[in-house]
FISEDO-107755 format. One record per residue (C-alpha): residue number from 1; residue in three letters; x, y, z negated. Coordinates in nm, 4 decimals. Example, Ala and Ser with C-alpha at 12.3 -4.5 7.8 and 13.67 -1.06 7.14 Angstrom:
   nr  rest      east     north        up
    1   ALA    1.2300   -0.4500   -0.7800
    2   SER    1.3670   -0.1060   -0.7140
***
This chain:
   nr  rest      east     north        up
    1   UNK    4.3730    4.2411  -10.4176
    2   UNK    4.1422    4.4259  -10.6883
    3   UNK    4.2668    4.6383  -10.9188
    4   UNK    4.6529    4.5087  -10.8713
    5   UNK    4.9700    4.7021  -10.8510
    6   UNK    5.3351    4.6273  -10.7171
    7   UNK    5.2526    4.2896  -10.5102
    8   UNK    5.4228    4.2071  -10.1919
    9   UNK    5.2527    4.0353   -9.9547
   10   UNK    5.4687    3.8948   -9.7021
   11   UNK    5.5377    3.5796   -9.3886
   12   UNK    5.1282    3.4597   -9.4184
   13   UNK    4.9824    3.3083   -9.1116
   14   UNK    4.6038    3.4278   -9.0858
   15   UNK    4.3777    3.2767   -8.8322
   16   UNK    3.9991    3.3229   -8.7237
   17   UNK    3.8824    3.5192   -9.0315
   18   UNK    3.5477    3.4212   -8.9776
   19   UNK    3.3246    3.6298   -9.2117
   20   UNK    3.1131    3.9139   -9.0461
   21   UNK    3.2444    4.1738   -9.3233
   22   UNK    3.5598    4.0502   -9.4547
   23   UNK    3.8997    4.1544   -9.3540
   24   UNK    4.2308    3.9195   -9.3385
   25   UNK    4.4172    4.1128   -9.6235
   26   UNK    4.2048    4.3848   -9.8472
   27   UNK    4.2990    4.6255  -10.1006
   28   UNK    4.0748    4.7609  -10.3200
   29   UNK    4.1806    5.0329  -10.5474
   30   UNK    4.4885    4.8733  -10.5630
   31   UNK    4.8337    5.0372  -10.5124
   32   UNK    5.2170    5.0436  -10.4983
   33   UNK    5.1924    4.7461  -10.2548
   34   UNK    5.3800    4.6263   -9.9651
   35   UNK    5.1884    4.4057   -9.6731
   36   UNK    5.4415    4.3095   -9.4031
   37   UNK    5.5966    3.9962   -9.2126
   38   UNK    5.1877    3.8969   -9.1876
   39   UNK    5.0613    3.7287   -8.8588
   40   UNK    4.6973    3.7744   -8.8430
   41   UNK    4.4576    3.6707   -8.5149
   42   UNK    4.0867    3.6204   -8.4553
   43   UNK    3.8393    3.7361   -8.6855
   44   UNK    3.5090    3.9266   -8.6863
   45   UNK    3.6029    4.2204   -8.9139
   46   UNK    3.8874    4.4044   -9.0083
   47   UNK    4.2514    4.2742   -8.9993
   48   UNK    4.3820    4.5030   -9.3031
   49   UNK    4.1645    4.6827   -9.5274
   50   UNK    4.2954    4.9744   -9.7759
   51   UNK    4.0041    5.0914   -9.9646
   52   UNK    3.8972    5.3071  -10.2418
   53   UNK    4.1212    5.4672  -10.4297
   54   UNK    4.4021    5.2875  -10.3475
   55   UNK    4.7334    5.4279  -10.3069
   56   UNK    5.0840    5.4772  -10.2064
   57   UNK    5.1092    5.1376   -9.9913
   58   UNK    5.2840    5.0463   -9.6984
   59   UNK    5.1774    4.8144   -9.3874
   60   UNK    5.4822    4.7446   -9.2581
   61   UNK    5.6196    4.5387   -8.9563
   62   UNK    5.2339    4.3180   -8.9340
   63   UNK    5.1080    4.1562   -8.6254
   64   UNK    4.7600    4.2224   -8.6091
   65   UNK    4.5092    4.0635   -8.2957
   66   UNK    4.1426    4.0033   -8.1811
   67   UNK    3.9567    4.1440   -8.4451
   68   UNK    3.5926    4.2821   -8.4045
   69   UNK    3.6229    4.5406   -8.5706
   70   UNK    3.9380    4.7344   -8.6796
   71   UNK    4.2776    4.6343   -8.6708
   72   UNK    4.4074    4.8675   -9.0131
   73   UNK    4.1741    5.0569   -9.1833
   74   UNK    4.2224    5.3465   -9.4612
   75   UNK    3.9131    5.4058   -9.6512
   76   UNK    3.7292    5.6064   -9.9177
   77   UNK    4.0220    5.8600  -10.1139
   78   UNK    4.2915    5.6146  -10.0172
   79   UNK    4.5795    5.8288   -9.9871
   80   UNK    4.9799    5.8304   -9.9532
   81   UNK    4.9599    5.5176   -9.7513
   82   UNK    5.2065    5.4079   -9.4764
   83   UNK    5.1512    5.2151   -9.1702
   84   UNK    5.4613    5.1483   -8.9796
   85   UNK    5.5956    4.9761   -8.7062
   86   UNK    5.2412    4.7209   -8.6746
   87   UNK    5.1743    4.5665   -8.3275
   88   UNK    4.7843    4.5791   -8.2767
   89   UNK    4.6137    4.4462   -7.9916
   90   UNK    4.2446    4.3469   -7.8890
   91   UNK    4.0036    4.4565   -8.1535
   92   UNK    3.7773    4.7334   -8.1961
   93   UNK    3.9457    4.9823   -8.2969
   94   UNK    4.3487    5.0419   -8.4052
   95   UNK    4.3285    5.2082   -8.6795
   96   UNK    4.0709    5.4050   -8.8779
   97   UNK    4.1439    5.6466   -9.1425
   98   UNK    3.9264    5.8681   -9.3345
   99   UNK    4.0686    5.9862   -9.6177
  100   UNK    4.3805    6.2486   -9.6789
  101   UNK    4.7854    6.2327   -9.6710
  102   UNK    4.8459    5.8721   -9.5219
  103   UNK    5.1219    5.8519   -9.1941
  104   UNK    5.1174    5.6104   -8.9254
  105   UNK    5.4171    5.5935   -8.7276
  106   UNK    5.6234    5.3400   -8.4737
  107   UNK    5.3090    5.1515   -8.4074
  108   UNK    5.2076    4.9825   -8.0658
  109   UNK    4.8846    4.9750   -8.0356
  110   UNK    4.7076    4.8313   -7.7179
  111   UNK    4.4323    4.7292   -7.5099
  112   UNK    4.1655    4.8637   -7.7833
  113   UNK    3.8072    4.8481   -7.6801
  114   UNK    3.7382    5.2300   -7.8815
  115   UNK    4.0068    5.4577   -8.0379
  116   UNK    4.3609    5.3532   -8.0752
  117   UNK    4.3574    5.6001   -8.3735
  118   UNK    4.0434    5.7118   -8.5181
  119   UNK    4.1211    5.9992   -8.8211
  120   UNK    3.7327    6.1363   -8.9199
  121   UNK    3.5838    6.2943   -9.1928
  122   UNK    3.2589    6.2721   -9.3705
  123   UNK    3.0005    6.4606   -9.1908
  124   UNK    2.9188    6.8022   -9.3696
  125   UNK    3.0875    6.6219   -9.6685
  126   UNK    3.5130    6.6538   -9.5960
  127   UNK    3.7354    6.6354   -9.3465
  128   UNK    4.0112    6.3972   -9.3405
  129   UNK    4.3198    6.5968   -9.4859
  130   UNK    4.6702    6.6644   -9.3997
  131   UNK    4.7656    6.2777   -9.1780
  132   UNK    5.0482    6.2364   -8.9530
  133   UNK    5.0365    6.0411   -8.6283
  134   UNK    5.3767    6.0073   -8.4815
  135   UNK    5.6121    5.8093   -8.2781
  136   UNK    5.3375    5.5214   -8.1831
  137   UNK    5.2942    5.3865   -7.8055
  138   UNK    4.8969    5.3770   -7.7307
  139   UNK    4.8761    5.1616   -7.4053
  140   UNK    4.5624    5.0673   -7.2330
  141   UNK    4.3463    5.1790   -7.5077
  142   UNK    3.9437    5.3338   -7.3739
  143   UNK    4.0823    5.6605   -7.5587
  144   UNK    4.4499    5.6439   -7.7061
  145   UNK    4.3899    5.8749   -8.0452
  146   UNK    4.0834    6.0462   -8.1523
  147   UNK    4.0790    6.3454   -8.4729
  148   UNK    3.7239    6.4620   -8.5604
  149   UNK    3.6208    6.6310   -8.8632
  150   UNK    4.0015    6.6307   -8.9254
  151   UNK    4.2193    6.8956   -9.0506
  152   UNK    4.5604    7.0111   -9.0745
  153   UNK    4.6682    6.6877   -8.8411
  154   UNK    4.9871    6.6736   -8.6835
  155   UNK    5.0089    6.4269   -8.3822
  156   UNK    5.3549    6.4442   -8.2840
  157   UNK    5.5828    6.2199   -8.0628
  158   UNK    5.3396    5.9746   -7.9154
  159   UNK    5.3609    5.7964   -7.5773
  160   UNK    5.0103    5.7119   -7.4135
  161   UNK    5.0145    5.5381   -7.1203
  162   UNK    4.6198    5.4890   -7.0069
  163   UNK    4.4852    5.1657   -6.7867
  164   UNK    4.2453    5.1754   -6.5454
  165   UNK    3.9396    5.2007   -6.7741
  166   UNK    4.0408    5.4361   -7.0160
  167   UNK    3.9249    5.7923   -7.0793
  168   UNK    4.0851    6.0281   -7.3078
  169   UNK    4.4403    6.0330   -7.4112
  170   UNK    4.3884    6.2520   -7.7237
  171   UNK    4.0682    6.3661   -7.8289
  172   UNK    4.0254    6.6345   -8.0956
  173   UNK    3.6627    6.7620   -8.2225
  174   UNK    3.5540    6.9626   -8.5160
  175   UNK    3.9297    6.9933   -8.6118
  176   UNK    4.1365    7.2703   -8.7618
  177   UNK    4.4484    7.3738   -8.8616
  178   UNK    4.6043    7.0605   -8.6042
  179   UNK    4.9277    6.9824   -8.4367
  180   UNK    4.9685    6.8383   -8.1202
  181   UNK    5.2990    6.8452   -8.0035
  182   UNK    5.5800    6.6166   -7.8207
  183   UNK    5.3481    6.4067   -7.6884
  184   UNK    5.3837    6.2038   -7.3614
  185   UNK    5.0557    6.1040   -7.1517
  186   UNK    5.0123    5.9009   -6.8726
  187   UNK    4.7137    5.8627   -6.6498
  188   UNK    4.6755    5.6118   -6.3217
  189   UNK    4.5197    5.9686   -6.1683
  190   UNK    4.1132    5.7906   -6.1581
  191   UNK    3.8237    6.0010   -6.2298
  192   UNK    3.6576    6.1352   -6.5040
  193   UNK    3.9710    6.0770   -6.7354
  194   UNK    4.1404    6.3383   -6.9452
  195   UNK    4.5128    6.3887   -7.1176
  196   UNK    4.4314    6.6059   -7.3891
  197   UNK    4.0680    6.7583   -7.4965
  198   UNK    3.8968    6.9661   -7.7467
  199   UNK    3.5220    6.9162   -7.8167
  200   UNK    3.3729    6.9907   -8.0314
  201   UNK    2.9640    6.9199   -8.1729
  202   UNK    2.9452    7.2056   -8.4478
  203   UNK    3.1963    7.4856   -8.3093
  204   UNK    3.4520    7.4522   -8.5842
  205   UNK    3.7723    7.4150   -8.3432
  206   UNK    3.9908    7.6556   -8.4768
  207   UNK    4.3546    7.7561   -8.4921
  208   UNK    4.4756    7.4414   -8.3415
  209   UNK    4.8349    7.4317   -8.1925
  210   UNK    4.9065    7.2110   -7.8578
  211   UNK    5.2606    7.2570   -7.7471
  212   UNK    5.5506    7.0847   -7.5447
  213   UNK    5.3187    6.7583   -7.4436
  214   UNK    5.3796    6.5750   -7.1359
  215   UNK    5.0809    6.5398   -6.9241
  216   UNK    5.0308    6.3838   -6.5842
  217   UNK    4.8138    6.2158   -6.2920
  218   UNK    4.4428    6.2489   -6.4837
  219   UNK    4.1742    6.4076   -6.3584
  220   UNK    4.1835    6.6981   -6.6122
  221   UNK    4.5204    6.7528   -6.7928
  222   UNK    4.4564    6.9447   -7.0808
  223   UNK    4.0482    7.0764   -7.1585
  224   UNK    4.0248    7.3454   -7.3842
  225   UNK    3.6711    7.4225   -7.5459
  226   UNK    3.8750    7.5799   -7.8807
  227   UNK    3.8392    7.9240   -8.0167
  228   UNK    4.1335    8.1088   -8.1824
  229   UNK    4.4201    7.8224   -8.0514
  230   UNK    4.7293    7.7958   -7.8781
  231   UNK    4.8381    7.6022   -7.5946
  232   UNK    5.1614    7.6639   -7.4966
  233   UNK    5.5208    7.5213   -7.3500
  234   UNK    5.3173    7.2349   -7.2122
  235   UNK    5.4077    7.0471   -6.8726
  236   UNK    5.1246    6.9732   -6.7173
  237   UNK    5.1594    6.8278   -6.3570
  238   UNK    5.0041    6.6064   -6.0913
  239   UNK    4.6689    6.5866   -6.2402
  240   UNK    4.3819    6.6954   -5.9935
  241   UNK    4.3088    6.9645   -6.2883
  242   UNK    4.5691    7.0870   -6.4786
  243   UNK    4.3865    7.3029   -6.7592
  244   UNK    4.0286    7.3487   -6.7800
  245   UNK    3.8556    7.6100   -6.9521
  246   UNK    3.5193    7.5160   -7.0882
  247   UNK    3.3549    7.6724   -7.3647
  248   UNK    3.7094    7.8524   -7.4695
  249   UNK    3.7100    8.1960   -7.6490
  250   UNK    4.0218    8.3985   -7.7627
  251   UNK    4.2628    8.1321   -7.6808
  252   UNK    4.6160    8.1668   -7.5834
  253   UNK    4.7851    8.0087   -7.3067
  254   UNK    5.1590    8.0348   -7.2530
  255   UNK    5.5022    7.9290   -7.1943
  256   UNK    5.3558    7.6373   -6.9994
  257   UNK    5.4853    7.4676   -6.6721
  258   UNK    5.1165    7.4059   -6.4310
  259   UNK    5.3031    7.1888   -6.1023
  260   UNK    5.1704    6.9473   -5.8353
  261   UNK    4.7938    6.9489   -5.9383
  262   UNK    4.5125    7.0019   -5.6713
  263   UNK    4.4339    7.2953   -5.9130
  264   UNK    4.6588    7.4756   -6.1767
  265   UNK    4.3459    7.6150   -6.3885
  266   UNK    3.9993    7.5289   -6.3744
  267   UNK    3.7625    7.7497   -6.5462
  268   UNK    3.3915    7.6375   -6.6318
  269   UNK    3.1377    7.7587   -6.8255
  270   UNK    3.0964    7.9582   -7.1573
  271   UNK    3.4636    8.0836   -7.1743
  272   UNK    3.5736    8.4980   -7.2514
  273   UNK    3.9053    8.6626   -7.3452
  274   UNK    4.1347    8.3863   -7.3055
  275   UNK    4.5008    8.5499   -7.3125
  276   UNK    4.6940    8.3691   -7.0196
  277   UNK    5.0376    8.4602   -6.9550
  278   UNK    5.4000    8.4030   -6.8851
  279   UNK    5.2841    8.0395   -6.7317
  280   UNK    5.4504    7.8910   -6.4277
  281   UNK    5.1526    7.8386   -6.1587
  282   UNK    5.2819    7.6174   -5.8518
  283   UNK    4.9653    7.4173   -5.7179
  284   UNK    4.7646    7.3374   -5.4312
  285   UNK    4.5239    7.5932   -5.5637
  286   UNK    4.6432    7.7845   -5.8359
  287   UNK    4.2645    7.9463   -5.9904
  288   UNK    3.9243    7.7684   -5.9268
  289   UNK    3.5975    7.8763   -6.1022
  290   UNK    3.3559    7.6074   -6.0878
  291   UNK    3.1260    7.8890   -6.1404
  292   UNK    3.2107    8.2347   -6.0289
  293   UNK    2.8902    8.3639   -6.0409
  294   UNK    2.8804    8.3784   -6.4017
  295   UNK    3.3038    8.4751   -6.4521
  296   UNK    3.3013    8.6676   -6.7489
  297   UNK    3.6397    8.8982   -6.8707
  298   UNK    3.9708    8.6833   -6.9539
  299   UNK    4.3201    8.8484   -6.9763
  300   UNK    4.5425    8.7324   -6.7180
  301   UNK    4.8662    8.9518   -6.8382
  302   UNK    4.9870    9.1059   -7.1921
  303   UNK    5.1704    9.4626   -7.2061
  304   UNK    5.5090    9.4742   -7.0526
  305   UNK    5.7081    9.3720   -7.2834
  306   UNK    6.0949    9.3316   -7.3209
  307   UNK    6.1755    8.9782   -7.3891
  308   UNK    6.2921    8.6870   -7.1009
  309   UNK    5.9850    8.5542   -6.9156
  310   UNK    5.9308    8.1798   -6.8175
  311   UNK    6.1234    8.2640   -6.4715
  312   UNK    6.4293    8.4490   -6.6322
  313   UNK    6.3048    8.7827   -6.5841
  314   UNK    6.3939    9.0634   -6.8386
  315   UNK    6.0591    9.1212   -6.8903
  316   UNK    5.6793    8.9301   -7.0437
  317   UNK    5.3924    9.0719   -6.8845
  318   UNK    5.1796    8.8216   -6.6181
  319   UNK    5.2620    8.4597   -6.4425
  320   UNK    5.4323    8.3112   -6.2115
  321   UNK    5.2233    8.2002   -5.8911
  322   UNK    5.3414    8.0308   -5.6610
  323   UNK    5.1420    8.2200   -5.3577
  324   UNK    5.1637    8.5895   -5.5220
  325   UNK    5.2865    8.7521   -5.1689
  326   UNK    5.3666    9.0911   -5.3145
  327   UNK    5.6865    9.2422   -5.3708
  328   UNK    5.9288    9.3827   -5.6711
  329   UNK    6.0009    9.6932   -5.5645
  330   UNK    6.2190    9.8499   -5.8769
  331   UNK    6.3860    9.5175   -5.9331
  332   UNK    6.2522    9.4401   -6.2840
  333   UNK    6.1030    9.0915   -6.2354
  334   UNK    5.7239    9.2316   -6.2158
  335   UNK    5.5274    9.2546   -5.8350
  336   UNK    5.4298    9.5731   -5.7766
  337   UNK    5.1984    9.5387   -5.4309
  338   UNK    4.9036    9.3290   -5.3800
  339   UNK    4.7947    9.3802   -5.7447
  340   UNK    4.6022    9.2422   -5.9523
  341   UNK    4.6328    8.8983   -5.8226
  342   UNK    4.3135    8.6910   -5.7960
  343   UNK    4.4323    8.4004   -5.6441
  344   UNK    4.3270    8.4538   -5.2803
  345   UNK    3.9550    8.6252   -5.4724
  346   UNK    3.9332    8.3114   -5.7076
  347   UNK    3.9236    8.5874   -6.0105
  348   UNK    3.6730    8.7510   -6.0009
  349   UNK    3.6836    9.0030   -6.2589
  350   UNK    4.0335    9.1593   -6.2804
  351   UNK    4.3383    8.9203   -6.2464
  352   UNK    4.7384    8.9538   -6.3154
  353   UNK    4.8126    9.3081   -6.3070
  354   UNK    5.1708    9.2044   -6.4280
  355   UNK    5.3251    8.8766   -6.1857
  356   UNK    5.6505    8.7713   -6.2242
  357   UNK    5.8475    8.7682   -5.9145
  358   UNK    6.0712    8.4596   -5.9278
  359   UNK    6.4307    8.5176   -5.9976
  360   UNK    6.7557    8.3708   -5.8441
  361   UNK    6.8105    8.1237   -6.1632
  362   UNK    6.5470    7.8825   -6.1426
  363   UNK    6.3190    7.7753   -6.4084
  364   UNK    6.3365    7.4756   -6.6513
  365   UNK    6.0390    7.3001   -6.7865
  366   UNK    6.0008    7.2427   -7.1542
  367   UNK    6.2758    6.9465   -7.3058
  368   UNK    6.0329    6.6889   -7.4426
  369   UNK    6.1899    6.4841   -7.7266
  370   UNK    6.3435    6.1606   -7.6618
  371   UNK    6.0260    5.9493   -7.6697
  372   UNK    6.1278    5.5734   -7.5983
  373   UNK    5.9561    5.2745   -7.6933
  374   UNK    6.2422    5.1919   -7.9299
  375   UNK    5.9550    5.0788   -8.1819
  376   UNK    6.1323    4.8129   -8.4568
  377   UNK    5.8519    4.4986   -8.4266
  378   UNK    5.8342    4.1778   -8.5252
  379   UNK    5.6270    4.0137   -8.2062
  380   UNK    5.4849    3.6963   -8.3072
  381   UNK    5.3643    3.4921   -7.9619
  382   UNK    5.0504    3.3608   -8.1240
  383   UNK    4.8285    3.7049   -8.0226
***
């Protein structure tokens, strides 16, 4: 469709699109549409193009397989556009958006050579503005969603289950003002795989929020290498890291629930005045430096502070660690021997002068939202 308004496109049977640069259905500064009910399998391109200035159109409810390139694509000031409840499988990528205000939601998207969801920018041009990623099941995809040169994102409600070649979960670089929260991932526990990181090329990760995901059996749970960003009310267990710190300045860490990894916290290179506190530490090692010889100053505690800590306590000041032998001696939920803790000399400079001392009520992890795969497709057999 060029230049065309208000059309449904609906029930076509599309097979082996075989030009190198076409796509199965294309929109081209066309909008008000609705594309749904489509089968489409085997081509060389792009399954569903939206593209330049085109507007205000939902994808709805479209099986979408084997394509070279991209399964959905949103291109070039396309905005407003919705792409529900799609079943993509085999191809390149998912789905590809660079341009502002479009939401993707109840998707299954699966076994994708690249990204399962690819938002971008424009190098030193724009970043892609102000999508929503939610409620979609990423399976088996070599990363599950990816957000560079992307701000004010929010990637909420997602299951990602990843397969035995896959490496990221969720990826974000060169991204501000982003939302990850109520996500679930799932790793098979293999090497050199990752839940949730932040990387960034030209250091512009900034106040980025990454709260109440699920994250388990990767090698690294979450990597932070953000300045200015919180991470907090996060369950993060049975990885063999939980969180690493890597290039992270002036982040804050909190409210989050580090169990069954090899090691709670890993912290790397280039990092300084992280604020980590009121987390619940229970691994096999609770602090590793991959480099102590260059540990440089991060806050391990805040001021004692009224307020009930993540083991019930009456008071916020440190963490919980599992092997902090010291004892409360006034009763207020706060060790007062063996201070600071280092984790058996792990931290080198300073440590917790404030650990919580666990209290008789024990401690609940963060309620996820009911993430299910109750997706509403239409499965056609044919991809």
């Amino acid at each position: 469709l060029n230049f065309s308004n208000n059309n449904e496109i609906k029930s076509n049977n599309l097979i082996d699109v075989g030009c190198s640069i076409c796509a199965a259905i294309s929109l081209f500064k066309s909008s008000d549409n609705v594309i749904t009910l489509n089968n489409m399998t085997q081509g060389m391109d792009t399954g569903i193009r939206i593209d330049t200035l085109s507007n205000n159109n939902k994808v709805e409810l479209n099986n979408i397989g084997n394509f070279g390139v991209v399964g959905i694509t949103i291109a070039s000031s396309s905005e407003n556009n919705n792409i529900i409840s799609n079943y993509i499988k085999n191809s390149g990528y998912g789905i590809v958006i660079d341009s502002d205000n479009n939401f993707v939601t109840s998707n299954i998207i699966e076994n994708i050579a690249a990204y399962g969801i690819l938002v971008t920018g424009t190098p030193y041009v724009k970043n892609a503005f102000n999508n929503k990623i939610t409620s979609n099941v990423l399976d088996d995809n070599n990363v599950g969603i990816v957000l560079n040169l992307a701000s004010n994102t929010i990637v909420d409600s997602n299951i990602i289950n990843a397969g035995e070649d896959d490496h990221y979960g969720i990826v974000f670089g060169d991204a501000t003002d982003t939302k990850i929260i109520s996500n679930v991932l799932s790793g098979l526990g293999l090497p050199e795989t990752t839940g949730i990181a932040s990387d960034t090329y030209y250091n512009s990760l900034f106040n980025n929020i990454v709260s109440n995901n699920s994250v388990s059996d990767f090698e690294f749970g979450i990597r932070i290498n953000d300045v200015n960003s919180s991470f907090h009310s996060n369950l993060i267990n049975g990885n063999i890291n939980g969180i690493v710190l890597n290039g992270a300045v002036k982040n804050k860490i909190y409210d989050n629930f580090v169990i069954g990894n090899e090691n709670g916290i890993l912290i790397s290179s280039g990092h300084q005045d992280n604020i980590i506190y009121n987390n619940f530490f229970n691994n096999t090692r609770n602090v590793r430096y991959d480099y102590p010889q260059y540990d440089v100053f991060n806050f391990w505690n805040i001021t004692k502070t009224r307020g009930r800590n993540i083991v019930g306590g009456p008071y916020l000041g440190g963490n919980f660690w599992s092997d902090y032998t010291g004892k409360d001696i006034n009763k207020d939920g706060i060790g007062d021997t063996n201070l600071p803790y280092n984790s058996n000399g792990s931290i080198k400079n300073g440590g917790d002068y404030l650990p919580l001392v666990q209290q008789t009520r024990k401690p609940m992890p963060p309620i996820l939202g009911n993430l299910t795969r109750a997706v509403n497709i239409t499965n056609f057999s044919c991809c």
